[in-house]
C-alpha positions in Angstrom: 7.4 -44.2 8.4 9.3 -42.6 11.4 10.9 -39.7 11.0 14.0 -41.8 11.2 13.1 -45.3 9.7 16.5 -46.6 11.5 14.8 -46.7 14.9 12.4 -49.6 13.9 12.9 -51.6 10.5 15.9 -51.2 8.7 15.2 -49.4 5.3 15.3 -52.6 3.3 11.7 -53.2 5.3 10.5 -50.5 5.0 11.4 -50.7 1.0 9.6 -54.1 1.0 6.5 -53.1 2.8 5.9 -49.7 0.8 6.7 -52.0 -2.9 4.0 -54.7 -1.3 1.6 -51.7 -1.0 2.1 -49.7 -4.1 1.3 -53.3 -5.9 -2.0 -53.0 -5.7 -3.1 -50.9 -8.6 -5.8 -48.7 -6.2 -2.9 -47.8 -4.1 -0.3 -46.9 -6.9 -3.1 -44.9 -8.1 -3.3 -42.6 -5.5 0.2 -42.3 -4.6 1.1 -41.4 -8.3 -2.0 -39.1 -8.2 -0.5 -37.4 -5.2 2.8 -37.1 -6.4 1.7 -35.2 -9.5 -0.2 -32.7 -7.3 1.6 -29.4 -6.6 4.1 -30.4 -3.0 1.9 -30.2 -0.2 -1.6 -31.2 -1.7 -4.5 -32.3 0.7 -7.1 -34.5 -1.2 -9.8 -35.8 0.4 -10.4 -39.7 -0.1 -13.0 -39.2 -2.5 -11.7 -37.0 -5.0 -9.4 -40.0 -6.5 -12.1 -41.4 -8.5 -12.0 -44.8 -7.1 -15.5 -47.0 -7.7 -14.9 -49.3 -4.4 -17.3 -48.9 -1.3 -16.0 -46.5 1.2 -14.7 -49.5 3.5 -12.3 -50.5 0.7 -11.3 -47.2 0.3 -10.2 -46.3 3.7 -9.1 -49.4 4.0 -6.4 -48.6 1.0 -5.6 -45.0 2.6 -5.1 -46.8 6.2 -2.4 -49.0 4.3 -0.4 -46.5 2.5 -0.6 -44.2 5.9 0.8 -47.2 8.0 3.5 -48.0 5.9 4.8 -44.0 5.6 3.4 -43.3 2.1 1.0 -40.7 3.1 -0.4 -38.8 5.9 -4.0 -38.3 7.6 -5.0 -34.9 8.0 -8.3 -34.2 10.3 -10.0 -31.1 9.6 -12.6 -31.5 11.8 -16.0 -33.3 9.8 -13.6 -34.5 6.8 -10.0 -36.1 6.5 -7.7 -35.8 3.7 -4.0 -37.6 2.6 -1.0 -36.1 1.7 1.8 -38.1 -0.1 5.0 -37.1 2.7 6.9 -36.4 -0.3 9.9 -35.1 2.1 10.3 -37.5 4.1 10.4 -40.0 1.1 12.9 -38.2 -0.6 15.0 -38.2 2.0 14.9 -41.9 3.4 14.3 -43.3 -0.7 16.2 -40.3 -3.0 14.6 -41.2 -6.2 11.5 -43.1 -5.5 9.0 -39.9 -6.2 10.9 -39.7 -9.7 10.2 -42.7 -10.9 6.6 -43.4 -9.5 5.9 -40.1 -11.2 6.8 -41.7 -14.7 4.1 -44.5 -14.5 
């Protein structure tokens, strides 16, 4: 997600492509984990849990970072996600509140 979404997609797109990723349940996983870590959380890939090979899961993380969801952090032999909780907030006011119910 851009820091202003207006420049490519209009924000109905870029509702529609972050619903079509949250709808698989790996993905909503995460997210929801993320959102119920303290603001700012870095977690690395594999501290989710998830019993898929490591292709599927970066595959899964590469989705939720294209469509704006999260964000890739390199720290140097490792990378980690972090939900961009601000930026979501302020393009979807709302959204974090009600994944965080699920």
């Amino acid at each position: 997600m851009p820091n202003n979404i207006a420049n490519t997609s209009t924000k109905q797109e870029v509702m529609l492509r972050i619903l079509k990723a949250l709808a698989h349940p790996m993905r909503l996983k995460i997210i929801v984990d993320l959102i119920n870590d303290e603001d700012g959380a870095e977690r690395h890939c594999t501290s989710f849990g998830l019993t898929v090979a490591k292709a599927t899961r970066s595959h899964h993380f590469k989705l939720l970072k294209d469509v704006g969801l999260i964000s890739h952090i390199d720290r140097g032999n490792h990378s980690l996600a972090k939900l961009r909780r601000k930026e979501l907030e302020e393009e979807f006011p709302g959204l974090i509140g009600l994944l965080s119910n699920l």
